[in-house]
C-alpha positions in Angstrom: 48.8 -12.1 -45.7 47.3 -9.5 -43.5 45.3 -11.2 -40.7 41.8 -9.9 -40.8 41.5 -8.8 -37.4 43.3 -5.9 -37.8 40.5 -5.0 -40.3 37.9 -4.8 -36.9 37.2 -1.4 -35.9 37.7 0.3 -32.8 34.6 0.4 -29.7 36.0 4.2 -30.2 35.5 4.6 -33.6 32.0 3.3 -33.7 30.9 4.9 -30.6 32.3 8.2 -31.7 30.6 8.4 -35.1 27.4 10.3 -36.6 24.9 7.4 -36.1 27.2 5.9 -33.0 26.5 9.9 -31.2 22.9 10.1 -32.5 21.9 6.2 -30.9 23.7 7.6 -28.0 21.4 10.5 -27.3 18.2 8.1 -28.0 19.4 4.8 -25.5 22.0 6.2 -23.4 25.8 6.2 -24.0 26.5 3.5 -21.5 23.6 1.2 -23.6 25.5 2.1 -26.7 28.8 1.2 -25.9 28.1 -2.0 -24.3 26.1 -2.7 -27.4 28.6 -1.9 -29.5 31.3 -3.3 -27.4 29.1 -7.0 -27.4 29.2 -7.1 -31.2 32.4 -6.3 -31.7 33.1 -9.4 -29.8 31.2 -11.4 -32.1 32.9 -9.8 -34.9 36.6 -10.8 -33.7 35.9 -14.1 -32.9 34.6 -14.8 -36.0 37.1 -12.6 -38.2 40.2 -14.9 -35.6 38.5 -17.9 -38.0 39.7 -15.5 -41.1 36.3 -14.5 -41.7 35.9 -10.7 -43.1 34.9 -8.5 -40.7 31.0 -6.6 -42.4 31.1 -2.7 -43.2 31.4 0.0 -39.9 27.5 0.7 -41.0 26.6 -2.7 -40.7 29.0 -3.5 -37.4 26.7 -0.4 -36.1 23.5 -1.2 -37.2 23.8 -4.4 -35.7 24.8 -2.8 -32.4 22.1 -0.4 -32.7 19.2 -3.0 -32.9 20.6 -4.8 -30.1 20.4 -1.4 -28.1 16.9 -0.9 -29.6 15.9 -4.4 -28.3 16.4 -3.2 -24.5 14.2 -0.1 -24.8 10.9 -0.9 -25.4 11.0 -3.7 -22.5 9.1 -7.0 -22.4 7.0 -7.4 -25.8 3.8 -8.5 -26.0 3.9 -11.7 -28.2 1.1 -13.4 -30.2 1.4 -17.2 -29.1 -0.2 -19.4 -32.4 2.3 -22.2 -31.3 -0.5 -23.8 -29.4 1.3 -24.5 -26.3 -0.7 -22.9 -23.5 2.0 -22.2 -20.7 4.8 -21.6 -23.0 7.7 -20.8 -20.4 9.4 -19.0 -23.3 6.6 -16.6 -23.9 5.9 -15.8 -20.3 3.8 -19.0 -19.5 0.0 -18.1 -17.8 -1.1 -14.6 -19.2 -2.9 -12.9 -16.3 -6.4 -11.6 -16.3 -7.9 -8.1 -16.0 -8.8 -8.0 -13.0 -5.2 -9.2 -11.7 -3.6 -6.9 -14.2 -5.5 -4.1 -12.1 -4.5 -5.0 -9.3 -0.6 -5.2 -10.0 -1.5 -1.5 -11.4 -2.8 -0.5 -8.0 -0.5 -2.4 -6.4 2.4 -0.4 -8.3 1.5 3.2 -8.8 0.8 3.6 -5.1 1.9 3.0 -1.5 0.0 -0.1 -0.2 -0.4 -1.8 3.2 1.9 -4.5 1.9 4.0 -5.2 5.7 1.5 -3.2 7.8 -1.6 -4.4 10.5 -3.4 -1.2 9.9 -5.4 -1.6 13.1 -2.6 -1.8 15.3 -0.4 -0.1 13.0 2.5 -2.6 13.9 4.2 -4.5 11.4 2.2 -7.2 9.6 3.4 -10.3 7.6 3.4 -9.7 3.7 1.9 -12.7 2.2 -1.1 -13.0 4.8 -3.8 -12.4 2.5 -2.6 -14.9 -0.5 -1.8 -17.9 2.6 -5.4 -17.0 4.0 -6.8 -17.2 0.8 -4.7 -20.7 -0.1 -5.6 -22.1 3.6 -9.1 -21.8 2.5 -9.3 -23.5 -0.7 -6.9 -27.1 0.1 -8.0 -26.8 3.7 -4.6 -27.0 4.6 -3.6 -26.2 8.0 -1.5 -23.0 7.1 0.4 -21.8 4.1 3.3 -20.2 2.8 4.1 -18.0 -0.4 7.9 -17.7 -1.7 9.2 -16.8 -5.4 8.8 -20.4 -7.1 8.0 -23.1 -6.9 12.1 -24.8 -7.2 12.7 -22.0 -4.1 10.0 -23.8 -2.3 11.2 -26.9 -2.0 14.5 -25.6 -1.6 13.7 -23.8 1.5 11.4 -27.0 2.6 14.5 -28.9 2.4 16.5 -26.5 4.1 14.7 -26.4 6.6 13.3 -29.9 7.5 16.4 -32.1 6.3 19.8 -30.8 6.2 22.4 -32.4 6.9 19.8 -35.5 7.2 19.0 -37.7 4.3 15.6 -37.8 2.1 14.4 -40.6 0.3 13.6 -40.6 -3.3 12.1 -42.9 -6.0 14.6 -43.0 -8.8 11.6 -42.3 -11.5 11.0 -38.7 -9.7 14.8 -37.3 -9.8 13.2 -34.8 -12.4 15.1 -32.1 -14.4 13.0 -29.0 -15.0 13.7 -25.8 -17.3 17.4 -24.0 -17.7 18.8 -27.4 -16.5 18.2 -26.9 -12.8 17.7 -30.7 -11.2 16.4 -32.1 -8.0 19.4 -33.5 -6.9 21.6 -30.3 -7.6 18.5 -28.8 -5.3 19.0 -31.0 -2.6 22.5 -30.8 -2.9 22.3 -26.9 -2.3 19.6 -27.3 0.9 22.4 -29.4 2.4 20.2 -32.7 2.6 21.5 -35.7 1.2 19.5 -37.4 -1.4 19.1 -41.6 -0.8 17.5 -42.7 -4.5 15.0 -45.6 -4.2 13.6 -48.0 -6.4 14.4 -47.9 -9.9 13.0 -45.7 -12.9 10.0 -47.1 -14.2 9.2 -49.5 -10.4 9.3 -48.7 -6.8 7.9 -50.2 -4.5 7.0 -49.0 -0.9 9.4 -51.5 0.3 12.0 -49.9 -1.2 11.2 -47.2 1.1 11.1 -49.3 4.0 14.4 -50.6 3.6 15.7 -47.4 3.0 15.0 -46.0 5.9 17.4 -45.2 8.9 18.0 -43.0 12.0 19.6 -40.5 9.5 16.1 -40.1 7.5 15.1 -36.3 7.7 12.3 -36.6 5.4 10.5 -38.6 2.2 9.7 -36.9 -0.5 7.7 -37.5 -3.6 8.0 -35.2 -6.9 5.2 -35.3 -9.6 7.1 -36.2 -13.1 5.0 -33.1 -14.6 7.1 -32.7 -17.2 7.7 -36.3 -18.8 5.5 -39.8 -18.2 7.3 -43.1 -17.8 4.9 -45.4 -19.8 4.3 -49.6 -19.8 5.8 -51.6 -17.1 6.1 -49.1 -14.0 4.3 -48.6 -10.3 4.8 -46.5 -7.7 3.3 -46.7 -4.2 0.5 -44.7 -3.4 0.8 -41.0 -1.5 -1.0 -42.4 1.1 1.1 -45.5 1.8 4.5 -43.1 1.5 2.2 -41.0 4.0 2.1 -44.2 6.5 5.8 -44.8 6.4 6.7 -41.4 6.8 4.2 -40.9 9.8 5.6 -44.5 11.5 9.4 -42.8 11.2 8.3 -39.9 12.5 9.9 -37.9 9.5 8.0 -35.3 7.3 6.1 -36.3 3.9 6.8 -33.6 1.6 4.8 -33.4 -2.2 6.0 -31.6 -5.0 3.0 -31.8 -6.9 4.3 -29.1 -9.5 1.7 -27.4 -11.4 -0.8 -26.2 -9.1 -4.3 -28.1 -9.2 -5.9 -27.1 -6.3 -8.8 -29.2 -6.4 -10.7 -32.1 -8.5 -13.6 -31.4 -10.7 -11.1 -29.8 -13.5 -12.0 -31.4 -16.2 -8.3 -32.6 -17.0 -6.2 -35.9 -16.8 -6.8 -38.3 -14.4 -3.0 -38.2 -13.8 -2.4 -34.6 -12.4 -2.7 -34.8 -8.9 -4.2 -32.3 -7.2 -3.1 -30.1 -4.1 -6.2 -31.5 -2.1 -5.8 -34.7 -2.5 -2.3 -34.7 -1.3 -3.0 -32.6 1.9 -6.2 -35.7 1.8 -4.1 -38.2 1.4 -1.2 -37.9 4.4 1.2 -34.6 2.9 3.0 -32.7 5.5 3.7 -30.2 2.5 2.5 -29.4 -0.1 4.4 -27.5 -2.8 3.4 -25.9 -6.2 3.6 -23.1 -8.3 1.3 -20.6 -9.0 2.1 -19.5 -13.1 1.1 -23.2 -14.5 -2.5 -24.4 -13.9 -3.8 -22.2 -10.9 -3.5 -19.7 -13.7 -1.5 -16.8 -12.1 1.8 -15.3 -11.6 5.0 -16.8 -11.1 5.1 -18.1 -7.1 5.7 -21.2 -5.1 3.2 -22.0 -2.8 3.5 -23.8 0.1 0.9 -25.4 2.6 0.5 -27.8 5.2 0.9 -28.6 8.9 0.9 -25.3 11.0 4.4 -26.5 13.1 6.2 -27.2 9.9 5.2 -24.3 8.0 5.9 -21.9 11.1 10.0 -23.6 10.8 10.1 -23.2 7.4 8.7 -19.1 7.8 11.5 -18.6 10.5 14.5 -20.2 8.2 16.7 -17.6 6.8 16.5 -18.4 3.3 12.2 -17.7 3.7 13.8 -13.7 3.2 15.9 -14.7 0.5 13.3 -16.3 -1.5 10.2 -14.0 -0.8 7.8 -12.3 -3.5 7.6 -9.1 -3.8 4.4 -6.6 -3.7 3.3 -7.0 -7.9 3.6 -10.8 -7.8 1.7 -11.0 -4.0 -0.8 -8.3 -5.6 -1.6 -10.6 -8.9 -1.2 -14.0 -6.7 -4.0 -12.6 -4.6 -6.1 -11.9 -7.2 -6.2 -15.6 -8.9 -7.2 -16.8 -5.3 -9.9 -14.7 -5.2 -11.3 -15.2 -8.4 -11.1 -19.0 -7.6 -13.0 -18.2 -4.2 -16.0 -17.1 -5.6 -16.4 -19.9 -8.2 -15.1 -18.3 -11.4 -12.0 -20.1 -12.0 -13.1 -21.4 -15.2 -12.7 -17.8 -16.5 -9.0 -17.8 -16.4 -7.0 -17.2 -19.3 -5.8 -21.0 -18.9 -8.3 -23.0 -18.2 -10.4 -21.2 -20.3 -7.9 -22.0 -23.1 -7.6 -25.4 -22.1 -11.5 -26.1 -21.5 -12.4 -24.1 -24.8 -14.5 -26.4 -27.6 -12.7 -27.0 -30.5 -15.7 -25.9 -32.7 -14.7 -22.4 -31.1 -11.4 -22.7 -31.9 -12.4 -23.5 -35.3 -14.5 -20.8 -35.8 -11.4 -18.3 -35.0 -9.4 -20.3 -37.5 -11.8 -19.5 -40.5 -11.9 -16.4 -39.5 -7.9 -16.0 -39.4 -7.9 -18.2 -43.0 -10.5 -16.1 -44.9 -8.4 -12.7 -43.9 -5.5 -13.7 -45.2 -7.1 -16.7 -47.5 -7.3 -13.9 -50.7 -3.8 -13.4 -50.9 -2.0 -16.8 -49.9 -3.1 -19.5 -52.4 -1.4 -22.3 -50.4 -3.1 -21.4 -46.7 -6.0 -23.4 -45.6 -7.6 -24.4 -41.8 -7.0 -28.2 -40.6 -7.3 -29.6 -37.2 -4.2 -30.0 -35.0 -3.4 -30.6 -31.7 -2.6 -28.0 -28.8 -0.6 -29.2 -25.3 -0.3 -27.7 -22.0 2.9 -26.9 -21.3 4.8 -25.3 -18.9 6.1 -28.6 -17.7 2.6 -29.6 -17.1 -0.3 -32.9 -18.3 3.6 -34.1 -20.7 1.9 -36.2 -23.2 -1.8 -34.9 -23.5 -3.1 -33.5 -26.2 -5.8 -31.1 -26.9 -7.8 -31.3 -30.3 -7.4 -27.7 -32.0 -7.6 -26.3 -35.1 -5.2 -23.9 -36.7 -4.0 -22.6 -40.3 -2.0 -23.6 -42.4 0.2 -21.7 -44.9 2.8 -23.4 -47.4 6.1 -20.8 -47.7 9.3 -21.5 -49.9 11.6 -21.0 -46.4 9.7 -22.1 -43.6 12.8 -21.4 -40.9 13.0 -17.9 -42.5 9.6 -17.0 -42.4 9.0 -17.4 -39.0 12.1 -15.7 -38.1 10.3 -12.4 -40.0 7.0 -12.9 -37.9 9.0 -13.2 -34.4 11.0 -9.9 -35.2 7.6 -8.2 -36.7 5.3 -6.0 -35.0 3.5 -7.5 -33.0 5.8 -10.2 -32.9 4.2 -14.1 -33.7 5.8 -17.5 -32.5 4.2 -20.1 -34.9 5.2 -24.0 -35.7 7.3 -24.9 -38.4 6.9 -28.5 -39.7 8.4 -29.2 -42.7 7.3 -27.1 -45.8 5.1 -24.9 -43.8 4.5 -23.0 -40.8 1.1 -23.4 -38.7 -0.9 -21.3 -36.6 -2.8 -22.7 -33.7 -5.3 -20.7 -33.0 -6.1 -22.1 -29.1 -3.6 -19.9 -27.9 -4.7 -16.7 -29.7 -7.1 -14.4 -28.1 -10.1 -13.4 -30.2 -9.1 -9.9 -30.5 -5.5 -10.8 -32.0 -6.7 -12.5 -34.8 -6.6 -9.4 -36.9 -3.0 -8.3 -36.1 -2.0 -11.6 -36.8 -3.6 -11.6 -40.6 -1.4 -8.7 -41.1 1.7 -9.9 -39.5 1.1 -13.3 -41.8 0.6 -11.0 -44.8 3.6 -8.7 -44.4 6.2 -11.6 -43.4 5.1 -13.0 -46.8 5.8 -9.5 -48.3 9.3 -9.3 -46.3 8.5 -5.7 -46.0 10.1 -3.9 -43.0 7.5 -1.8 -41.6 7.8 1.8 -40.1 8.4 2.8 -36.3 5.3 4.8 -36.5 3.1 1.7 -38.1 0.2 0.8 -35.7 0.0 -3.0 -36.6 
């Protein structure tokens, strides 16, 4: 029997033919090739189970989309999943005004490392630490890539080599399966677990401490809750301890509440507070609740943050001018009082009679030619590894489709692409997380996903 592999045609072949030459001209050669050469590997490793290798055309074809896929860049995405910092679809979307000012920031030279009235060379995240100084009334503050790099370099920096005490309830896993312990393990500080899951105590901090202690640290469980029989000891006791050892107190408060008066759970603590409450450091990042771009903010005591700004990893982790340029934008816009207009917490403070209103609106576009969609309240959540396990009433619509799965694999490949939920026999759009002016182009992705009709490069969706 002939083994089907041999049936596989060559990167050469492919490459080398009409549509393989003609894809060439329109992505680049090298593009082509590696796109072709990524499928074929797909194609072998399924034809060495016996399977039969598809067509050339359709070998190509699927090469060719994958090429196609890198040349129009990042792709603006209509979120009706109802998850407002949805770290698959880019998690905070950024306001005008800090959309500007990454354009300014881009198409130009800017004083980005420059004291223009001395004309010596300045320090590149000034501006954003000034403005972050001013708003937690921390003592200083620093600005790195994210919020994982900050603590990293905190750690670095304060306890290597030393050990750091944490609860065993706050030994947290966040996205792509990075944990704190593997990021400890890389500062080079060695991590002494306390308590248990659900109960520690602040005794169990006393007795863990010793002449090797380089630090305590507490890390906010923003991405899970542990529910029922549980405590924890207050940030201001861990403050006391810390302060009688003589070791730093470092927060990892995660998702970036600056300040009370949010409106939001009781639970999230805010950066305030902490500093309020005894921190030495404050860490947080900048693309969950403060609204903005991806960044790890740092602030606390002067001393400490000045160590921590002279430790070589500080260059290794350091934003660059379109994230400093956005950054400094969402601080300015909380400065002068208008927070609430963010994207996020405007989505997250919105009335659900608003959101209801968009839903009719979305329902009675599409209502005349889907017999099975209707409007019904759901439930939106944060996010983002942020507030895990509260809920915000929404309202969204609801349309009944023979192959759920299927359907919403057509709207996520459409133009403009949609990410919906599928529950069951349906899919359903939460309209939260929908700007006003998208409901229309999402009507007409909903109604040609229900045709199946492939739609022309030159449509204008």
């Amino acid at each position: 029997m002939t083994d089907v592999r041999r049936r596989v045609p060559s990167l050469d072949t492919l490459l080398r033919s009409a549509p393989g030459r003609r894809a060439a001209a329109t992505f680049g050669r090298s593009v082509v090739k590696h796109a072709i050469s990524v499928t074929l590997g797909e194609v072998r490793a399924r034809a060495a189970q016996g399977l039969e290798p598809p067509e050339d055309d359709a070998i190509l074809a699927g090469a060719v989309g994958l090429a196609s896929r890198t040349a129009s860049g990042l792709t603006p995405v209509i979120n009706a999943t109802g998850v407002v910092l949805h770290t698959n679809l880019g998690r905070a979307p950024l306001p005008r005004s800090a959309i500007d000012a990454v354009g300014r920031a881009a198409g130009t030279y800017t004083d980005l490392e420059i004291d223009r009235a001395t004309g010596k060379r300045g320090r590149r995240t000034w501006r954003a630490e000034f403005l972050l100084t001013a708003l937690t009334g921390a003592d200083a503050a620093l600005v790195v890539n994210n919020c994982a790099a900050a603590m990293l370099l905190s750690l670095a920096t304060l306890a290597r080599r030393k050990e750091v005490l944490v609860s065993r309830g706050e030994l947290i896993e966040i996205g792509g399966e990075f944990r704190i312990p593997d990021i400890m393990a890389a500062s080079g500080a060695k991590l002494v677990e306390v308590g248990t899951t659900n109960r520690t105590r602040i005794g169990d901090y006393r007795g863990a401490l010793s002449g090797r202690t380089g630090a305590i640290l507490r890390v906010h469980p923003s991405n899970y809750r542990v529910v029922g029989f549980t405590s924890s000891p207050t940030t201001a006791e861990l403050a006391a301890v810390a302060a009688k050892q003589g070791v730093p107190f470092l927060f990892d408060v995660g998702s970036g509440l600056l300040a009370g008066g949010h409106g939001l759970s009781a639970d999230e603590p805010t950066v305030a507070d902490a500093l309020h409450d005894g921190a030495d450091l404050v860490t947080f990042s900048g693309d969950k609740l403060l609204g903005g771009p991806q960044a790890g903010c740092i602030v606390g005591r002067a001393e400490l943050i000045a160590r921590l700004r002279k430790h070589p990893i500080a260059r290794a982790v350091r934003v660059d001018k379109l994230q400093l340029a956005a950054l400094e934008s969402i601080l300015r816009t909380v400065a002068s009082g208008h927070g609430d207009e963010l994207p996020v917490p405007a989505m997250l403070h919105e009335p659900a009679a608003s959101i209801a209103k968009r839903a009719h609106r979305l329902a009675e576009t599409v209502g005349g030619d889907l017999e099975h969609a209707h409007v019904r309240r759901c439930d939106s959540v944060v996010g983002g590894g942020s507030m895990p396990g509260t809920t915000l009433p929404s309202w969204g619509v609801e349309v009944r489709v023979p192959d759920p799965p299927a359907f919403a694999g057509r709207l996520r490949t459409g133009r403009p692409p949609v990410c919906c939920r599928v529950e069951e026999d349906r899919v359903l759009f939460d309209v939260r997380t929908v700007f006003p002016d998208q409901v229309d182009d999402l009507a007409r992705a909903i109604l040609y996903a229900i045709e199946g009709d492939d739609l022309d490069e030159d449509d204008d969706r």
